[in-house]
Every structure is written in structure tokens, then in C-alpha cells.
N, C-alpha and C positions, 0 to 999 in steps of 0.2 A: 504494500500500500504506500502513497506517494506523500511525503511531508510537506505542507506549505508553509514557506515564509512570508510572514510580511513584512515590507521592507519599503521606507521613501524612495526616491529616484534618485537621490544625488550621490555623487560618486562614492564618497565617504559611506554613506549610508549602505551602497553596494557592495563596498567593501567590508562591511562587520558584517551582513548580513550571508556573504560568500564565504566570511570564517567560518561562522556556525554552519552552512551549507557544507563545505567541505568537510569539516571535522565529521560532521553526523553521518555524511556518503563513505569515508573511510571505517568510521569506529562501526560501525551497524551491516552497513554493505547496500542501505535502505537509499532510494531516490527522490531527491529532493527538490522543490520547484518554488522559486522565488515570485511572487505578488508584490508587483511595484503600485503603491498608495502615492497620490499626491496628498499630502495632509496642508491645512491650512497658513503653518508659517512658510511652505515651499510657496503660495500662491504671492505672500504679501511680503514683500522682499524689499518695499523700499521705505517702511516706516520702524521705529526701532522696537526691539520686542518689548521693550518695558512699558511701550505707548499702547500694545495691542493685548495686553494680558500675560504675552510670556509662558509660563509652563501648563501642558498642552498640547501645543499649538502645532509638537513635532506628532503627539501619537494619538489625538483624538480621533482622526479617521480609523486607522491601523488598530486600534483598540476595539472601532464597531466591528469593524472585519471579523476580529479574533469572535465580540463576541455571538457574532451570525454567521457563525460555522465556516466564512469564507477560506478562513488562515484556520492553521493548527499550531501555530505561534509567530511572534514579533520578537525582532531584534531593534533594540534603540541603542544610542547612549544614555544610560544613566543618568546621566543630568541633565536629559529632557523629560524624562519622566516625571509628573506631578508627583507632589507626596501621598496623596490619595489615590488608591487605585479602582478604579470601577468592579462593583458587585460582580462579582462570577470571575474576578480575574485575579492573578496571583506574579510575583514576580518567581519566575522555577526556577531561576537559577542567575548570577551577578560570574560574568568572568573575569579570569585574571585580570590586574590592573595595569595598564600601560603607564611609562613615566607619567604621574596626574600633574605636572607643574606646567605652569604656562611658559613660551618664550618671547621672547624680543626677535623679530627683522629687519636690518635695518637698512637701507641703500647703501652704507655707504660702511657697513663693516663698522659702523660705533654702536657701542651699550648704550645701556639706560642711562647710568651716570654720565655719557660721555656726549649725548648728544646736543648740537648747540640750544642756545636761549629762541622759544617758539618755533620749535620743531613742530613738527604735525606729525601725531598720531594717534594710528586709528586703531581700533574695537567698539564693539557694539556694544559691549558688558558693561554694565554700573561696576562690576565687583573688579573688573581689571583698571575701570575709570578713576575708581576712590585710591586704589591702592598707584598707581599712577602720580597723581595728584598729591598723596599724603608724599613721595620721595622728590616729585619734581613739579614744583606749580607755574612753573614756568613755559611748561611746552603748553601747547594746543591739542588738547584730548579733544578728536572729531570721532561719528559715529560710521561705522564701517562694518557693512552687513552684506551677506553673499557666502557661497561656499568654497574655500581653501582656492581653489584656482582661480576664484572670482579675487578673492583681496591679493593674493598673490601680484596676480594681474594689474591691478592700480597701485598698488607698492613700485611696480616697476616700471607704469605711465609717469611717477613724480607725482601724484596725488597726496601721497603718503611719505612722509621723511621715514617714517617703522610703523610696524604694525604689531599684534600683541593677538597670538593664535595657543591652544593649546597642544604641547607636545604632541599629544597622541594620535590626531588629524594631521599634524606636519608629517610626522613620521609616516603612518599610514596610508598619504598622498604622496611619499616620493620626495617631500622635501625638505628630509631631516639636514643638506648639505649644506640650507641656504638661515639655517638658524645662527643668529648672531651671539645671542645669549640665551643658555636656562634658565629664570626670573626663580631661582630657589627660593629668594625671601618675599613671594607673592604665595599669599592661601588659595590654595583652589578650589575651584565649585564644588558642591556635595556631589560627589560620585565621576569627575573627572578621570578619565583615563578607563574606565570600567564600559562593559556592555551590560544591558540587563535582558535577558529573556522570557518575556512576560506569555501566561499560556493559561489557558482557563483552570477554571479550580476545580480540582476532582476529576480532571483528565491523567489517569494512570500512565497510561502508554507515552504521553508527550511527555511528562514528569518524569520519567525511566531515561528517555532518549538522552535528554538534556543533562539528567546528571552527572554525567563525568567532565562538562563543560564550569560546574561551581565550583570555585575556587575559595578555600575555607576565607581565608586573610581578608579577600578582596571582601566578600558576601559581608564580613562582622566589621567593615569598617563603614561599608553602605550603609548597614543596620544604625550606627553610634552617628553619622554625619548627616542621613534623614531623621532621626530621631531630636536632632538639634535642628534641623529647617523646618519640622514640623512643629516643633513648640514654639518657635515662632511665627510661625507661621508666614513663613517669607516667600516673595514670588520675584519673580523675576527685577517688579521696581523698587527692590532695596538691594543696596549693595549689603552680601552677606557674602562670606568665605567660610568654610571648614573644610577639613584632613586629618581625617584618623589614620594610622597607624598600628599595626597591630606588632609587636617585639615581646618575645621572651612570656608570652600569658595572658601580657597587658595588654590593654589598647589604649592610647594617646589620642590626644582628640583636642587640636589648635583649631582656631576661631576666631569669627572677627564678626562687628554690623558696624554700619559707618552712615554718616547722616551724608547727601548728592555731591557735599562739594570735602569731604574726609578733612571736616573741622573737629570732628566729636569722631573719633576711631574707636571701636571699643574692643580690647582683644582680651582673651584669656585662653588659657589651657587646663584642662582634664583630664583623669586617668583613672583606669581601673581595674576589674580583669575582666576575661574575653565574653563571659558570661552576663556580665551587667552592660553589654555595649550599649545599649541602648537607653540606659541608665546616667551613664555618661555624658550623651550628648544630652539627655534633658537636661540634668546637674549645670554644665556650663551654660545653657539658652538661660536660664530662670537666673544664671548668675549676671549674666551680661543686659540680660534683662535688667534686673534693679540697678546695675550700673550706669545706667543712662539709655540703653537699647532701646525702650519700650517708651519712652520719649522722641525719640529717633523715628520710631512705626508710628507714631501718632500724627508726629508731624508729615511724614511723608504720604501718608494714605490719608490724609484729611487734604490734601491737595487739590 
């Protein structure tokens, strides 16, 4: 019997979704057929996601599929998946995590520290814009939307003095060569660098297929960094970061929420063992919460 994926159309997206396809055609012996979805933020490409709701917007369509028998499972990134998941569906499995750190590109071979006074650069993210901003308030943080070839692309028109992409799409598309820096001291999105393979609930057989695909470390670090974006409740138009960690039993779990222009940063760290991960990431949201966070969401969604 034939497995379907469901999968967006853009290249990136072809490619996680051809991991999981080929892995399941080797490990099984089973054949497997990809379902390409236009989902809503593929349609609307030229306003920023924070302006049109944000998360979503990758797997709302992809998700009805699943749940109208079309698909027998979806491949996302992880950090387009909402924190809630729609009735009947379940996440089976989070794989390995690619480096989650963002990079810098830059025209002309300079870092982040190096580049001149009102440089132009671009990302789409609140959470790469504050953390930007908090090191260099100097440059020109412009919004810069489209898939890996697309910014690539105007990086190298002169649009863009750098741009600011996640490692694990550079790599992925082929253009781990043309990274200037690894941005290590930038928090990354909840669940950067990860797939999540989502598959209806109480489907045996797809739930079997998939698991030699979940990767323990990856799965319990998901678990501790939505567990802090949920108890904030954060969407897309706040700039929020976290990166769990999982070492030696424990999980580690850095943080941040930051009010649009990274006047008021609020960062802390938590830790604990692999079993409370989720525990975790409430512990630090409720902490950064009373630390001025929750003043921060007031202001910004009262907008």
C-alpha cells in the first residue's frame, strides 16, 4: 500500500519532505508518493508574517488534507507549526536537529560586528530583528520575505548589504559555502533546525512507519521550547527566542521576549532533567513573565 506525503511546493519544503520519503522507501521497502499543498503563506508573499497572523499559515491547508484522509502524513519545519494542534492530529515523530543557529551573508565577506554604519539588512523575523538591533542599532533592519533562492537572489542584486537565514535551509539548499558567519550568540526559534511529522491520532501503521525517524534529544527539546511558547502564548508578532539542549540527563532551556525595537530584552535560563522538559520551559515563561515579558505582550497585542 502507497504512503502519502504532504508537502508545500517550495524547494526547501521538497526537500524535508524527500528525507522522510526516502528514508521510509529504504527502511520498509514500502512506496511512497508526495502531495504538493499550496498553503496560505506560499500565496501571500509580499506582506510580513507578523502583519498576517504568522503561525499556520505554513500547515493549515496540509493539516485539512491529513485530516480528510487525502495524506497519511505531513512533513513541516517545526517552527511552522502552531502550538496547538488540530483535534485528531498528533505530532508522531520530531527528527534529528540540524545546526538550529541562524547565520549572517554578507556581500562583501564582513560579520555582524564588522559591517559599516547603515548597512541594510534583511529578514523577515521580529526575533532575528530585536536580537539584531539589541548588538547593532545602527544598521537598517529591512523586511525580507521569499524562499532561500529568492533572498539569496537580492543579496546578490545589492538590495541587501546581509541577510540573516537559518543554518539548516542554507545548508539544505546548497548554500552552506556562501555563509559568512554562524550568529552562535542569537537564540533560535522554538524548534529551528528540526522536522516535525505530524499524522492523525490512532493511526497505528503510520505511527510504526515513522518511528525510527524520532530522534530522542531532538523530540524532548521540542517538548521544553513549545512548552515555553505556549505559556506565552507567542505568535509570530513578538519577538520571542528559545533553545533547549539536552546534555548528560538534563535539559537546558535559554530564552528570551523582547518588546519591537529590543529596549526591554528579557532573557533567562533553565534547567532540569529530561523528564520534567516541559516543566522547564513553563518555569522560565512564568519567570520572564513577571520580569517585565507580560508587559511587553500587553503592549504589543493591544496594538
Amino acid at each position: 500500500m502507497k504512503v502519502r506525503i504532504g508537502t508545500r511546493k517550495s524547494k526547501l519544503a521538497l526537500w524535508q519532505a524527500n528525507y522522510v520519503k526516502e528514508f521510509l522507501e529504504k527502511h520498509w521497502g514500502i512506496e511512497v508518493e508526495l502531495v504538493k499543498i499550496t498553503t496560505t503563506g506560499d500565496k501571500i508573499r509580499d506582506v510580513p508574517l507578523a502583519k498576517i497572523g504568522g503561525k499556520g499559515l505554513f500547515v493549515k491547508e496540509i493539516e485539512k488534507a491529513l485530516l480528510e484522509g487525502e495524506i497519511d502524513l505531513a512533513v513541516h519545519s517545526l517552527k511552522d507549526v502552531p502550538m496547538e494542534i488540530p483535534k485528531g492530529l498528533t505530532l508522531g515523530a520530531i527528527t534529528k536537529r540540524e545546526n538550529p543557529y541562524d547565520v549572517l551573508i554578507s556581500r562583501d565577506g564582513k560579520k555582524l560586528s564588522e559591517l559599516p554604519e547603515g548597512s541594510k539588512v534583511g529578514t523577515s523575523s521580529l526575533r532575528r530583528q530585536v536580537q539584531i538591533k539589541k548588538r547593532r542599532r545602527d544598521l537598517k533592519v529591512e523586511v525580507l520575505r521569499g524562499n532561500v533562492d529568492t533572498r539569496m537572489r537580492k543579496l546578490r542584486e545589492g538590495l541587501y548589504d546581509a541577510i540573516i537565514l537559518a543554518y539548516a535551509g542554507v545548508k539544505r539548499m546548497g548554500f552552506e559555502k556562501e555563509i559568512t558567519e554562524v550568529l552562535y550568540d542569537f537564540i533560535p526559534a522554538v524548534g529551528q533546525g528540526s522536522l516535525a511529522i505530524e499524522i492523525r491520532e490512532g493511526d497505528k501503521r503510520i505511527e510504526e512507519l515513522i518511528k525510527p525517524l524520532n530522534h530522542r534529544e531532538s523530540y524532548i527539546s521540542a517538548l521544553c521550547e513549545r512548552a515555553f511558547l505556549r505559556e506565552l502564548e507567542g505568535g509570530c508578532q513578538v519577538p520571542i527566542g528559545a533553545f533547549a539542549k539536552v546534555e548528560s540527563g538534563e535539559v537546558n532551556l535559554r530564552a528570551f521576549i523582547s518588546d519591537l525595537e529590543a529596549k526591554r530584552f528579557i532573557e533567562g535560563e533553565e534547567r532540569g532533567s529530561v523528564e520534567e522538559a516541559k516543566e522547564v520551559g513553563k518555569r522560565l515563561a512564568h519567570r520572564l513573565l513577571k520580569e517585565g515579558g507580560e508587559e511587553i505582550l500587553r503592549e504589543i497585542y493591544s496594538r
